[in-house]
C-alpha atoms as one frame of an Amber mdcrd trajectory, in Angstrom:
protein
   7.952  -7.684  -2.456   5.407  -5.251  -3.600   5.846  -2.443  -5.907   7.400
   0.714  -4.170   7.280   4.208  -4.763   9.032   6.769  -2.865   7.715  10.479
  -2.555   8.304  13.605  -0.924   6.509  13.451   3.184   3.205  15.473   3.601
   1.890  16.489   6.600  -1.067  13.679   6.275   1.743  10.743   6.563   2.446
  11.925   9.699   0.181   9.885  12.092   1.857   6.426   9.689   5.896   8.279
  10.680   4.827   8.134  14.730   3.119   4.629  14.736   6.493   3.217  13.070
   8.001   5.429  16.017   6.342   3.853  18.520   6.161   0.436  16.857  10.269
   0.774  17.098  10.053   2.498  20.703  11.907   5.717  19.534   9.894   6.926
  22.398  11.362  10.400  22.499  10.085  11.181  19.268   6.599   9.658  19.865
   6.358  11.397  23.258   7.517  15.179  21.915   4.861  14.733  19.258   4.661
  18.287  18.264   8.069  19.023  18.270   8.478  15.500  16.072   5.776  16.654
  13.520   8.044  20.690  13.159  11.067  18.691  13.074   9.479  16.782   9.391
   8.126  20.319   8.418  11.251  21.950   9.116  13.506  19.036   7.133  15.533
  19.517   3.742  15.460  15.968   3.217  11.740  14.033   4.249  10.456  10.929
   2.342   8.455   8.218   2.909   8.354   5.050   0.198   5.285   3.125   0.142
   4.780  -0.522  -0.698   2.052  -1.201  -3.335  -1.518  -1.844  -1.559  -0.096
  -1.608   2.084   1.057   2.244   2.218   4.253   3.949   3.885   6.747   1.006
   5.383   9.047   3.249   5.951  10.650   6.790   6.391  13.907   9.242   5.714
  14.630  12.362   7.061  17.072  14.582   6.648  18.862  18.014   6.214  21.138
  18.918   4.048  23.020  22.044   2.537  23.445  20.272  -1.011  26.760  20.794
  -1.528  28.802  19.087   1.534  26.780  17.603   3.501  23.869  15.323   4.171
  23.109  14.794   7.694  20.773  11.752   8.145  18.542  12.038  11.297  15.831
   8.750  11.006  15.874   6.281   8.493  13.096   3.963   9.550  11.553   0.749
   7.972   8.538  -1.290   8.950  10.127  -4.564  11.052   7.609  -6.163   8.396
   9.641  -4.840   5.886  13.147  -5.261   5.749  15.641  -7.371   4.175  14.042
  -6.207   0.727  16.683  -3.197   0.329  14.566  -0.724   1.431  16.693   1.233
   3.338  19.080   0.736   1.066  16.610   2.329  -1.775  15.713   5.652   0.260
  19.577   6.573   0.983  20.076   6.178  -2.301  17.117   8.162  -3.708  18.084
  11.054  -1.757  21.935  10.632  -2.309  21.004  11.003  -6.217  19.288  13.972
  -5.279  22.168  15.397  -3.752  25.295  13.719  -5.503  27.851  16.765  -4.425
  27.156  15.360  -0.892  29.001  13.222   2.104  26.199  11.443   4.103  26.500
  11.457   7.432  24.496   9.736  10.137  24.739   8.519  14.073  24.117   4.738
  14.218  22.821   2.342  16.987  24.804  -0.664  18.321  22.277  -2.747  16.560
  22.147  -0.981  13.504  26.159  -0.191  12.802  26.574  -3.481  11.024  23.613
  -2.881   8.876  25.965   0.539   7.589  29.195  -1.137   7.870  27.657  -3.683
   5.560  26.199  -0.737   2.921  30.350   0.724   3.123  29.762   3.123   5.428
  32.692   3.827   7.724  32.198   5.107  10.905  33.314   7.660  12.330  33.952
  10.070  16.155  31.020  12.594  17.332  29.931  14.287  19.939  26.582  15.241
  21.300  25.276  17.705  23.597  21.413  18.811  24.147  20.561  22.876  25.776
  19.775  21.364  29.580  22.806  19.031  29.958
């Protein structure tokens, strides 16, 4: 594995953030593009980490209110990509930036063993959107 750096998003990595979107079928967020690109402008929490010579692999974002809580929204990594703790890496960059903080985050079926296996617990939510 390549060197990796991890920095704060700009708007420029944008077009990189929907083509692992799409390349992951998170269709929703590739289809409401604009709304996508406020959602990273609005976010406490958005970083990308970049693998030496090959650019962003992968993405966090967040939103947080550094003192409680740290609400987890995407956490992306090139298919290319994982296995090499990568996801692993951005939690815990932005869990050092916020230390005082729970993280919290929804989870597919495919990815809850991934969490379960970093000692996350899971735990009961709800969801509603405006229209339903």
């Amino acid at each position: 594995m390549n060197q990796t750096k991890i920095r704060q998003y700009v708007e420029n990595d944008f077009s990189r953030i929907q083509q692992l979107n799409q390349a992951e079928a998170w269709n929703n967020l590739v289809e409401n593009h604009e709304d996508t690109k406020a959602a990273w402008g609005n976010s406490t929490v958005a970083y990308v980490i970049e693998a030496e010579g090959n650019g962003i692999v992968g993405y966090i974002r967040g939103l947080t209110d550094t003192r409680i809580t740290l609400y987890i929204c995407e956490l992306l990594i090139d298919k290319k990509y994982r296995g090499f703790g990568l996801g692993s890496e951005l939690l815990q960059y932005v869990h050092n930036k916020y230390p005082k903080t729970r993280i919290e985050m929804l989870a597919s079926s495919t990815s809850r063993s991934y969490y379960e296996g970093q000692g996350y617990r899971p735990f009961y939510g709800f969801r509603k959107t405006l229209g339903e």
